[in-house]
C-alpha positions in Angstrom: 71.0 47.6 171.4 69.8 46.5 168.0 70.5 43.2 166.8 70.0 41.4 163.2 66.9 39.6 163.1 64.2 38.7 160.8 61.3 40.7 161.7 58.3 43.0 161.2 59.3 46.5 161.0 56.6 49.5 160.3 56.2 52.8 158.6 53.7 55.6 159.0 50.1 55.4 157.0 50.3 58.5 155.9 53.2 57.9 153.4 52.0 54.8 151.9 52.8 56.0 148.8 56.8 55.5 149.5 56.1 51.7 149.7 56.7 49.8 146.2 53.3 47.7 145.0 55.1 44.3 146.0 55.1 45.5 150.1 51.8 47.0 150.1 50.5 43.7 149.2 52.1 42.2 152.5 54.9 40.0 150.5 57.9 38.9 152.1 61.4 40.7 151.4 64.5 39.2 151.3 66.7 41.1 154.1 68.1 41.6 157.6 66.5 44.5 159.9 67.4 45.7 163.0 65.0 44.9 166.0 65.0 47.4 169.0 64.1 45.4 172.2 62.4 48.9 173.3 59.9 50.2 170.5 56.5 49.0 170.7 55.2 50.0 167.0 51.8 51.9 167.2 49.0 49.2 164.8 46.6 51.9 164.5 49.4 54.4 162.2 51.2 52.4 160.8 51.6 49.5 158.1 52.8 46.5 158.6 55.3 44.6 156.0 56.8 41.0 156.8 60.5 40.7 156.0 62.2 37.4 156.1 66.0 36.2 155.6 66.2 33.3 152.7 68.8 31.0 151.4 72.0 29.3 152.7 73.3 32.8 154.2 76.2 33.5 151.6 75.8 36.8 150.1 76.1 35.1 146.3 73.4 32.4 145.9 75.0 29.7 143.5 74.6 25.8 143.2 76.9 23.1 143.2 76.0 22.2 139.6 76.6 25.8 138.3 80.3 25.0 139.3 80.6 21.6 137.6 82.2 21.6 134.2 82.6 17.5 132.9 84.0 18.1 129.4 82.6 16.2 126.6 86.7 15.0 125.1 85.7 13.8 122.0 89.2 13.2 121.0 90.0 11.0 123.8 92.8 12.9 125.8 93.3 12.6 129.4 91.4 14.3 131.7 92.7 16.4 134.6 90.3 16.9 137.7 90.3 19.6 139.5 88.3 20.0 143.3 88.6 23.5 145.0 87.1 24.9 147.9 86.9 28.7 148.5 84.8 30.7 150.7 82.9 33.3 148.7 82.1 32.0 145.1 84.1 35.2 143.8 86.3 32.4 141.4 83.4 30.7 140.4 83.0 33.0 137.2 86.6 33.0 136.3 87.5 29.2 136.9 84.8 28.2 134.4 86.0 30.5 132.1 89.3 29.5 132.3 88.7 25.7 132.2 85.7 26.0 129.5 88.7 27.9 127.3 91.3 25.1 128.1 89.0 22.5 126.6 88.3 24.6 123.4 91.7 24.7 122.6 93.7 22.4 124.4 94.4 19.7 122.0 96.8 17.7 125.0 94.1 17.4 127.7 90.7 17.8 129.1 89.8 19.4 131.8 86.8 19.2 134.4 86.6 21.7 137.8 83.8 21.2 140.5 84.0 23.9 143.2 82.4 23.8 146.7 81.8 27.0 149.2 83.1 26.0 152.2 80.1 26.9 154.4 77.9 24.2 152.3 80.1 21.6 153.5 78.1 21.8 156.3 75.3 19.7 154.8 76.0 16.2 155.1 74.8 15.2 151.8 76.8 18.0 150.2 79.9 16.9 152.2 79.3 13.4 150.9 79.0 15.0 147.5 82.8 16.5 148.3 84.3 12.9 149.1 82.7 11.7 146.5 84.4 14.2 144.2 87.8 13.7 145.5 88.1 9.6 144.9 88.7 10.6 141.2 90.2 14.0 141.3 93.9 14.8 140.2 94.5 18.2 142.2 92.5 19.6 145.3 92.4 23.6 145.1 91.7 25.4 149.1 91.4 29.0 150.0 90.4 31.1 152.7 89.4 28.3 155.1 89.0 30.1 158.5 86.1 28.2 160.3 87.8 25.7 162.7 84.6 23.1 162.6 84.7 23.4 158.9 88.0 23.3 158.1 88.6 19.9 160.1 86.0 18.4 157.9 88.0 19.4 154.7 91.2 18.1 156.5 89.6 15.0 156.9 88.0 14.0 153.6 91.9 15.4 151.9 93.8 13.5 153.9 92.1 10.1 152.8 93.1 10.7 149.2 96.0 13.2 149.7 99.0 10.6 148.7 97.0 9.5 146.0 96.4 13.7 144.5 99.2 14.8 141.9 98.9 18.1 144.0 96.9 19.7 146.4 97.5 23.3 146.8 95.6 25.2 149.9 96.3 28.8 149.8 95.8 31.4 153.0 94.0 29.5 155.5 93.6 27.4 158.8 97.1 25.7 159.9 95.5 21.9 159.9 94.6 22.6 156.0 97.5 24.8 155.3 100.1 21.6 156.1 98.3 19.4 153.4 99.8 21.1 151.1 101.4 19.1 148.4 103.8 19.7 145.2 106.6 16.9 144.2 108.7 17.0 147.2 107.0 20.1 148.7 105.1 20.2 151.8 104.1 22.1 154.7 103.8 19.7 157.2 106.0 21.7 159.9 104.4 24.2 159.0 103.9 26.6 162.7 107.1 24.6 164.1 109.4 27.5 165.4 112.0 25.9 163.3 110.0 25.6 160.1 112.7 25.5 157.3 109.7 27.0 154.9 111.4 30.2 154.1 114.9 29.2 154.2 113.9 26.2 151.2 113.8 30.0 148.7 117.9 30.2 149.5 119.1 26.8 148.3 119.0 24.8 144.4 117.1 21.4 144.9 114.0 20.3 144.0 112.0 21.3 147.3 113.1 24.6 146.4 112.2 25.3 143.0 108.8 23.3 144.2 108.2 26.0 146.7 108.9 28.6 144.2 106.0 27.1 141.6 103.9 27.0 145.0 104.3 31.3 145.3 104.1 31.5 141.8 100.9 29.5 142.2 99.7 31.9 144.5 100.1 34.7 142.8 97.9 33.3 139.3 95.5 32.4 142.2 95.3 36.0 143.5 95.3 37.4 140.3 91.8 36.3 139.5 91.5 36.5 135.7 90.8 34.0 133.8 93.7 33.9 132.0 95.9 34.0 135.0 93.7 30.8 136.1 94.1 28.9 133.3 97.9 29.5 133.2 97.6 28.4 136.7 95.7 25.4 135.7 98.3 24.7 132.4 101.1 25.0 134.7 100.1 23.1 137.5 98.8 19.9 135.1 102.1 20.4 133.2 104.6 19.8 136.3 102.9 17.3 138.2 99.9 15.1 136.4 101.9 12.0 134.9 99.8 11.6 131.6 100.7 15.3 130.8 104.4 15.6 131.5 107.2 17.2 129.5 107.3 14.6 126.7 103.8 13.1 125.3 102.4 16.1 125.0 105.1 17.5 123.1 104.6 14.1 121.1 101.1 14.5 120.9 101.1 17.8 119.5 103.1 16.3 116.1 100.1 14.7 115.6 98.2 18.3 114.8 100.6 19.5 112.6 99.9 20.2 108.9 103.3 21.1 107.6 104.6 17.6 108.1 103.6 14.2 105.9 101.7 11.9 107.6 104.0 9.2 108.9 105.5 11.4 110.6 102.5 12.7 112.4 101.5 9.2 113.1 102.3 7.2 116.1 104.4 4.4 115.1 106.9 7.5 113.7 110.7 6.9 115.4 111.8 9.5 118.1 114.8 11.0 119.0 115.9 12.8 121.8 117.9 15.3 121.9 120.2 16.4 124.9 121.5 20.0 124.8 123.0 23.0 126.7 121.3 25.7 127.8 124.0 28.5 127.2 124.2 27.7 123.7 120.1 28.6 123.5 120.3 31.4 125.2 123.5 33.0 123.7 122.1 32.3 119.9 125.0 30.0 119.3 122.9 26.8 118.3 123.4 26.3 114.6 124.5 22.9 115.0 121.6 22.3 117.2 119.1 23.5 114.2 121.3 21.7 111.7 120.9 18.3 113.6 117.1 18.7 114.2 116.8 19.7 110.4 118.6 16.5 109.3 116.8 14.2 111.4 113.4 15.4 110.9 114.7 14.7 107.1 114.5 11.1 107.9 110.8 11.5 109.1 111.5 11.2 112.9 110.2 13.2 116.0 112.4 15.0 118.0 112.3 15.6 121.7 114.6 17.8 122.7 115.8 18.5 126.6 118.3 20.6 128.3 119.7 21.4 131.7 121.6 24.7 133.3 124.4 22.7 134.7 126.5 20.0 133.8 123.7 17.4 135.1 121.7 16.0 132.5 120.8 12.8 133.8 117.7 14.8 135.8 116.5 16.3 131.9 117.0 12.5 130.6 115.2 11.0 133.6 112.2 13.7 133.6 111.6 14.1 129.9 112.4 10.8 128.4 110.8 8.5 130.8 107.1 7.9 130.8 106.5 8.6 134.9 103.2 6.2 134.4 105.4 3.0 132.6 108.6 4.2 133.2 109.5 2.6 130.0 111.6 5.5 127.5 109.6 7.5 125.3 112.1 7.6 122.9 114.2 5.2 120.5 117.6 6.7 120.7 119.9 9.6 122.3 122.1 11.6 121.6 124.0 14.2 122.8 125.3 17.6 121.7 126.9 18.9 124.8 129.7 17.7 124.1 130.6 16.9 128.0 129.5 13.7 129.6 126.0 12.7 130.9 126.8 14.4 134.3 129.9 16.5 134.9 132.2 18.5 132.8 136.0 18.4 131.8 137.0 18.9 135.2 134.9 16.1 136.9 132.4 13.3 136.2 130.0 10.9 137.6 130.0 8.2 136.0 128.1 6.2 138.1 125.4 8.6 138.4 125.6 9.0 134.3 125.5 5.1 133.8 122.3 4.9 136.5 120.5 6.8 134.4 121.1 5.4 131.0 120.4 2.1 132.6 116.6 3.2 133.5 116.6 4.9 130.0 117.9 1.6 128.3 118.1 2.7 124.3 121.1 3.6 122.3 122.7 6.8 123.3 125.7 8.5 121.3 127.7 11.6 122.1 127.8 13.6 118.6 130.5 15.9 120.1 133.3 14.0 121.8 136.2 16.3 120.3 134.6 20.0 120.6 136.1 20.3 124.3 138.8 17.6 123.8 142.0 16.6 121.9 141.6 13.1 119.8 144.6 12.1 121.9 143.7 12.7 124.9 140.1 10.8 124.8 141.9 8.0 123.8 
């Protein structure tokens, strides 16, 4: 029975012609060859060339450096970290594409990507390298961890800073890394329980749920490869759950590229409004009023923020968009309202505590611009 070994192997003198220059003169080749435990080669036919396996055993030979990207963020915007671990180095090519194109033209954020193959965490100094990495790092990246030994190691140095990540997303692999998965209220902790509520989170409208939809949706950018379905896998995950880059400032930030606007307004000290709307009235086409108010207001050289909900609950928009998540002081300097219903309910039914809750936190002037469109004068009285 052969097996694969680094070894001699021969060939017969009188072809010595089929052998390349580089063999003839006895060099060592890079490559596996099967050894027979029963052939005895015969010296006096036969040349002799030395063969040898080199490198870390992976069949694409890369460095850890090759996979760091550090932008240079000249315009001082926050920087999103990104640590992944994958087994082959297959995404190398694409995920520095995609990240290398996000810092060309991303004018909200910066973003760096250092990537690991999980066999090299095998070194120690490598897998100090990894821990390193992840003291500072936003979002952790896994995929195709297999190798129990190795993928303990991973659990380990992930679990240290796991509370502290924004996300950590570990796609197809061992159970103990799967369950460190992480997205808002998201996880996979019971993950292999026979009563694990994964799949039955897709049938009900809460935040776990839609947070297990971005997590499939995740995986399918991831599988897709490309670099563009990376970076909008990057953009989206950066979007939804690093604080600096949430909903509002960079909506705020990008006033501050635009050239059909005067200055003041593009400047930082400019007032800001939010808006609160209803979703049916943007996708039906009926939002003339809406257009009409944002025209008027950017008239008086303010920003507008604008945020809308599918239901009748707008104190999760108000709470999401409005807030800074880092300060938790408003973003904003007034509110107002064109729903023409209250903050949370409709003409049925309200929650008014719910509705004054979340005014409280937001703690700037809010009016209702539409108090009559659903209601007699009369009757609100």
């Amino acid at each position: 029975m052969a097996s694969l070994v680094s070894s001699q192997f021969t060939l017969p003198s009188s072809k010595p012609d089929q052998l390349s220059s580089l063999s003839q003169k006895h060099f060592f080749l890079d490559s596996f060859l099967p050894k027979k435990t029963n052939s005895q080669p015969n010296s006096k036919s036969s040349l002799k060339v030395k063969c040898a396996a080199i490198g870390n055993g992976l069949f694409t030979q890369t460095t850890l450096e090759v996979r760091r990207i550090v932008p240079e963020n000249k315009d001082n915007l926050p920087t999103v970290k990104f640590v992944y671990v994958v087994l082959e180095a297959q995404y190398q090519s694409s995920l520095s594409s995609a990240v290398q194109s996000l810092n060309l033209n991303s004018n909200f954020a910066s973003f760096q990507v250092v990537g690991y193959l999980v066999e090299e965490l095998r070194d120690e100094n490598t897998y100090k390298t990894f821990c390193k990495d992840l003291e500072d790092a936003n979002i952790f990246i896994g995929s195709l961890i297999f190798v129990e030994e190795l993928a303990l190691r991973v659990k380990a140095a992930v679990e240290k800073e796991r509370d502290r990540f924004d996300a950590v997303l570990v796609f197809p692999s061992m159970p103990e890394v799967m369950r460190l998965n992480k997205l808002g209220s998201f996880s996979m902790s019971q993950l292999g329980q026979s009563k694990s509520p994964f799949f039955q989170l897709f049938k009900r409208k809460n935040d776990r749920a839609q947070y297990a939809r971005l997590y499939i949706l995740s995986l399918k950018f991831w599988l897709g490869g490309s670099p563009d379905n990376l970076q909008n896998f990057l953009k989206m995950i950066s979007g939804f759950y690093v604080p600096a880059l949430k909903g509002t400032k960079e909506h705020l930030n990008w006033y501050g590229t635009r050239r059909d606007v005067n200055e003041k307004l593009r400047g930082p000290n400019a007032p800001v409004v939010g808006l609160v709307l209803q979703r049916s009235h943007i996708v039906t086409g009926d939002e003339s009023h809406y257009v009409a108010v944002i025209m008027e207001l950017r008239g008086f050289r303010g920003k507008i923020d604008t945020d809308f909900a599918g239901g009748l609950d707008f104190s999760g928009p108000v709470e999401r968009f409005l807030i800074d998540p880092v300060t938790k002081k408003p973003m904003v300097n007034s509110v107002v309202s064109l729903t023409g219903f209250a903050l949370v309910g409709g003409p049925a039914r309200q929650d008014h505590p719910r509705a004054v809750k979340a005014l409280m936190k937001l703690d700037v002037p809010y009016i209702v611009a539409l108090p009559f469109g659903f209601f007699k004068q009369r009757r609100s009285g």
